[in-house]
PARO-238997 format. One line per field, with one value per atom (N, C-alpha, C): atom name; residue number from 1; residue in one letter; x, y, z. Coordinates in Angstrom, 3 decimals. Atoms other than C-alpha are relative to their C-alpha. Layout:
// residues N
site	CA/...
pos	NUM/...
code	a/...
c1	X/...
c2	Y/...
c3	Z/...
// end
This chain:
// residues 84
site	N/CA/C/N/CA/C/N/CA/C/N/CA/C/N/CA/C/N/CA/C/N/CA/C/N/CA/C/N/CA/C/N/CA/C/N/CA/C/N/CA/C/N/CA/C/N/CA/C/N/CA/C/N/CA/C/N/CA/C/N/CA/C/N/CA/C/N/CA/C/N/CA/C/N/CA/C/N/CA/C/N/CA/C/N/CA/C/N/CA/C/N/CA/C/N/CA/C/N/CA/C/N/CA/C/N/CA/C/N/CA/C/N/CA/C/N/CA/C/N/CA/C/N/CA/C/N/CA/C/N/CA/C/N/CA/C/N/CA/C/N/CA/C/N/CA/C/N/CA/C/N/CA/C/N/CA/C/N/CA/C/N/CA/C/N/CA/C/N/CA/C/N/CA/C/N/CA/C/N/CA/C/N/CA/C/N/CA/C/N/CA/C/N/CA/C/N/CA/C/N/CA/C/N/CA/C/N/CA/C/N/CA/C/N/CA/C/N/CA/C/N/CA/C/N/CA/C/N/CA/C/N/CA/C/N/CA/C/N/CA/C/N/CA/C/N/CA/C/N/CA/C/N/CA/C/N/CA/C/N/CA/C/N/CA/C/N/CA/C/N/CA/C/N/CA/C/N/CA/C/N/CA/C/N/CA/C/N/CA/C/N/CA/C
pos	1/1/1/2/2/2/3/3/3/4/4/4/5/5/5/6/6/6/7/7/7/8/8/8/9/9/9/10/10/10/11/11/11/12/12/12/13/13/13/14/14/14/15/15/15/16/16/16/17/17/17/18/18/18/19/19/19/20/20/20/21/21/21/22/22/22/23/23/23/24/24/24/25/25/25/26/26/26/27/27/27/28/28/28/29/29/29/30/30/30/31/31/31/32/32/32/33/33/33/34/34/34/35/35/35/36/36/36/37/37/37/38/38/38/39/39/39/40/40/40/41/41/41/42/42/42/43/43/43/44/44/44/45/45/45/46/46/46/47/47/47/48/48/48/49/49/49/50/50/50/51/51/51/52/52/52/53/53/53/54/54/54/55/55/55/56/56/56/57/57/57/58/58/58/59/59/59/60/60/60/61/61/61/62/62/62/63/63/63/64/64/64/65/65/65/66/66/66/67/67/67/68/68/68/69/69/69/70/70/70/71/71/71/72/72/72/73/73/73/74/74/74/75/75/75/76/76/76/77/77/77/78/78/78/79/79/79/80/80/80/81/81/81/82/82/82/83/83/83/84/84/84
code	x/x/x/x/x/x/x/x/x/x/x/x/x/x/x/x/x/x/x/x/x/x/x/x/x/x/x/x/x/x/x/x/x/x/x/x/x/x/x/x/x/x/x/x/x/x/x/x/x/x/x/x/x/x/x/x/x/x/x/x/x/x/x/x/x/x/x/x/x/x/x/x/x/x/x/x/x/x/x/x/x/x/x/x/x/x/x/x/x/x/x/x/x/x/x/x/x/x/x/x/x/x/x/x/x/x/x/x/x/x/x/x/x/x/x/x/x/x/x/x/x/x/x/x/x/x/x/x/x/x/x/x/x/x/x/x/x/x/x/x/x/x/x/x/x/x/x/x/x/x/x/x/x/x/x/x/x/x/x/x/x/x/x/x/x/x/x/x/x/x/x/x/x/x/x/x/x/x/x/x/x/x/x/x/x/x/x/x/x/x/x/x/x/x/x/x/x/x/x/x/x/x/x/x/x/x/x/x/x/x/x/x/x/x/x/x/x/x/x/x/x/x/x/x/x/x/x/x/x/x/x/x/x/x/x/x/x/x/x/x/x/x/x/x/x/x/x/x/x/x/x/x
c1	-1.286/52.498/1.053/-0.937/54.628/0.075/0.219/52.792/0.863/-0.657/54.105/1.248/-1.248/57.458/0.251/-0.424/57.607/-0.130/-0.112/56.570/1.122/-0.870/58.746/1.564/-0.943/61.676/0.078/-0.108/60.756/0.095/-0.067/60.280/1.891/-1.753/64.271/0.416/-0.482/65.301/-0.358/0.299/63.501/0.472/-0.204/64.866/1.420/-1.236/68.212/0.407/-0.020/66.903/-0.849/1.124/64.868/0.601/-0.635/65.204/0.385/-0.744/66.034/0.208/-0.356/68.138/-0.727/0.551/65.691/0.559/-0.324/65.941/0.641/0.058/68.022/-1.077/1.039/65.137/-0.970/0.600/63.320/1.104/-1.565/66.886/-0.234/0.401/66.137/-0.850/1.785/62.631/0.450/0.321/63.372/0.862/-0.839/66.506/-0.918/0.996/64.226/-0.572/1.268/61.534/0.448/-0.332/63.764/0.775/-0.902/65.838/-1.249/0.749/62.515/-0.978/1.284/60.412/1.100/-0.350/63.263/1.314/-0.833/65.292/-0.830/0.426/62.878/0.319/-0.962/63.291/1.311/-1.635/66.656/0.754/-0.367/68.732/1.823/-1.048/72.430/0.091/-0.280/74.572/-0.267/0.084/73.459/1.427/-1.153/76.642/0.169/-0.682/78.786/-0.127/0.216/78.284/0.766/-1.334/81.373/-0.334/0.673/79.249/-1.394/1.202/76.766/-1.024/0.120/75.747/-1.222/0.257/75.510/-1.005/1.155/73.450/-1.357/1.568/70.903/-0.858/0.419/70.338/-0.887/0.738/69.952/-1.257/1.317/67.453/-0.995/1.426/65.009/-0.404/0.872/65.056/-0.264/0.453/64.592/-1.378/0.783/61.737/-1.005/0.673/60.083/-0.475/0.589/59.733/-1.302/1.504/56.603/-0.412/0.634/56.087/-0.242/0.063/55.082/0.995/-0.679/57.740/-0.960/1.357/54.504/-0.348/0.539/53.524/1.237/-0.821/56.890/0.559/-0.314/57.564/-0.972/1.165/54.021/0.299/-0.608/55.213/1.334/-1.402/58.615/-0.832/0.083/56.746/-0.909/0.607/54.242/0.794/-0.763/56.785/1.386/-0.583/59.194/-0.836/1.154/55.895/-0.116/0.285/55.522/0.998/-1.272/58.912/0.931/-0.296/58.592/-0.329
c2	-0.159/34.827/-0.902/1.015/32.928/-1.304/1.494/29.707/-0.399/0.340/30.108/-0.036/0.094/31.212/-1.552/1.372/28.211/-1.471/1.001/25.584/0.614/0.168/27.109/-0.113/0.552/26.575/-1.504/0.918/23.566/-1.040/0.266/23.023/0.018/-0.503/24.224/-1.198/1.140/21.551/-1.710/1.479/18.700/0.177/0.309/19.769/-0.693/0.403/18.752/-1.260/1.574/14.958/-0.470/0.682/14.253/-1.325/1.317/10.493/0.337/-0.489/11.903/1.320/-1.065/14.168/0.594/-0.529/16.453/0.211/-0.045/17.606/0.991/-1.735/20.870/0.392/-0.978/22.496/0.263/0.066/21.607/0.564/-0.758/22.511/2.038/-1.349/25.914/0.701/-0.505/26.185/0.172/-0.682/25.625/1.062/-1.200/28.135/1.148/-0.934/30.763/0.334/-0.356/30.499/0.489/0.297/30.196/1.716/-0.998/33.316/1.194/-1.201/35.289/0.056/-0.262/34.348/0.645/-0.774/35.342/1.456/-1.355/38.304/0.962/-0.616/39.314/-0.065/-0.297/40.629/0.198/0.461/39.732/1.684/-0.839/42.117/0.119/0.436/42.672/0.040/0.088/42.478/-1.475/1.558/39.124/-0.134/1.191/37.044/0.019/0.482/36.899/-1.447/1.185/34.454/-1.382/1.355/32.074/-0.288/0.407/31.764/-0.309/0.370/29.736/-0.613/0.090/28.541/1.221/-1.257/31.826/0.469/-0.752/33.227/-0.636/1.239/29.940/0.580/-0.023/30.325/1.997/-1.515/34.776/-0.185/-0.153/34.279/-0.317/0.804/31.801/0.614/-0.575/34.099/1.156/-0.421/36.973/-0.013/-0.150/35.723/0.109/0.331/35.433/1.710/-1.409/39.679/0.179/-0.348/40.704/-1.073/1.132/37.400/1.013/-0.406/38.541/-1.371/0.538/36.921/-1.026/1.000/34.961/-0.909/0.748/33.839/-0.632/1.139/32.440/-1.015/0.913/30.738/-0.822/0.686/29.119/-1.279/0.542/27.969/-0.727/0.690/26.689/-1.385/0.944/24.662/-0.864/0.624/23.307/-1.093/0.352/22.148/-1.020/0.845/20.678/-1.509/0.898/18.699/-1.158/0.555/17.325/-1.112/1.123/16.046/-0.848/0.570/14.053/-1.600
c3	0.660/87.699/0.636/-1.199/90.764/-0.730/0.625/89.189/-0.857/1.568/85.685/0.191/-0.150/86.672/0.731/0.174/88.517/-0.483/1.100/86.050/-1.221/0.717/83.951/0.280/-0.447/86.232/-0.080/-0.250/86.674/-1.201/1.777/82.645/-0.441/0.127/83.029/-0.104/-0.474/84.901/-0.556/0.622/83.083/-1.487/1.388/79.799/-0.022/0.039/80.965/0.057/-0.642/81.846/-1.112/1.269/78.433/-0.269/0.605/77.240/-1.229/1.323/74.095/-0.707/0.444/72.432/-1.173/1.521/70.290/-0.983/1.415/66.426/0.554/-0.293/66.455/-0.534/0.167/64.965/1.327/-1.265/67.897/1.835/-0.962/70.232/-0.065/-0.224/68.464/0.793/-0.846/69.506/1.540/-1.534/73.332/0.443/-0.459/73.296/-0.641/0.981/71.299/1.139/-1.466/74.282/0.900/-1.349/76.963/0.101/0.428/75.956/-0.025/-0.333/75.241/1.151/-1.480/78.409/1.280/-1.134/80.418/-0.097/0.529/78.367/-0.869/1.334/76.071/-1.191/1.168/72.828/-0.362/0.319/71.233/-0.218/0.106/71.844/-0.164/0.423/70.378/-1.285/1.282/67.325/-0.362/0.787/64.803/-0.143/0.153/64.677/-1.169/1.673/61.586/-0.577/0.731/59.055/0.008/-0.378/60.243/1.347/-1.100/63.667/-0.167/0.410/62.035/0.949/-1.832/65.754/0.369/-0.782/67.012/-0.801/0.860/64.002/0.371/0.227/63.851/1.625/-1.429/67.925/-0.153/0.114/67.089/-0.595/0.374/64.606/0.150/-0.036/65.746/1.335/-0.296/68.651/-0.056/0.358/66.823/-0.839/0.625/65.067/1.072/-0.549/68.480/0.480/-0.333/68.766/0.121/0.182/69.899/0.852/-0.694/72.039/1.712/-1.762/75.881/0.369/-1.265/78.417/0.473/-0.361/79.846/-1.141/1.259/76.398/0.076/0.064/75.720/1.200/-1.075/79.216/-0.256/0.300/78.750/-1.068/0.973/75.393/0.054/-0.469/76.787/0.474/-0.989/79.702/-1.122/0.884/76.893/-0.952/0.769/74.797/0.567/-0.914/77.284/0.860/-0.585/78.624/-1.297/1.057/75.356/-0.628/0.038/74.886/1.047/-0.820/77.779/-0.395
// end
């Protein structure tokens, strides 16, 4: 477990140095992961419809319910590796 947590720190820190700025769709994806490998399931009121931001970021990681914490860090560091 030590391991993963720290590749996925370390997945942290390299998302902040990418040569390029991803798609948002892909922006979603790593806040989604990053949010459920280390909060879990989304928890909170969804954001009103004039925090179109705030909603986009809730739902994509609400769709991630049901992910294990492990599964989505995994899936972070995978995905950060990729868009290297």
């Amino acid at each position: 477990m030590s391991d993963l947590k720290s590749m996925f720190e370390t997945a942290v820190a390299e998302s902040k140095n990418l040569a390029e700025r991803p798609s948002n769709d892909t922006l979603l994806q790593i806040y989604s992961l990053y949010k459920q490998g280390t909060s879990g399931d989304a928890t909170g009121k969804r954001p009103g419809m004039f925090d179109m931001v705030g909603r986009a970021k809730f739902d994509a990681w609400a769709k991630l319910k049901g992910t294990g914490q492990d599964d989505a860090m995994q899936q972070y560091v995978d995905l950060i590796n990729s868009l290297k």
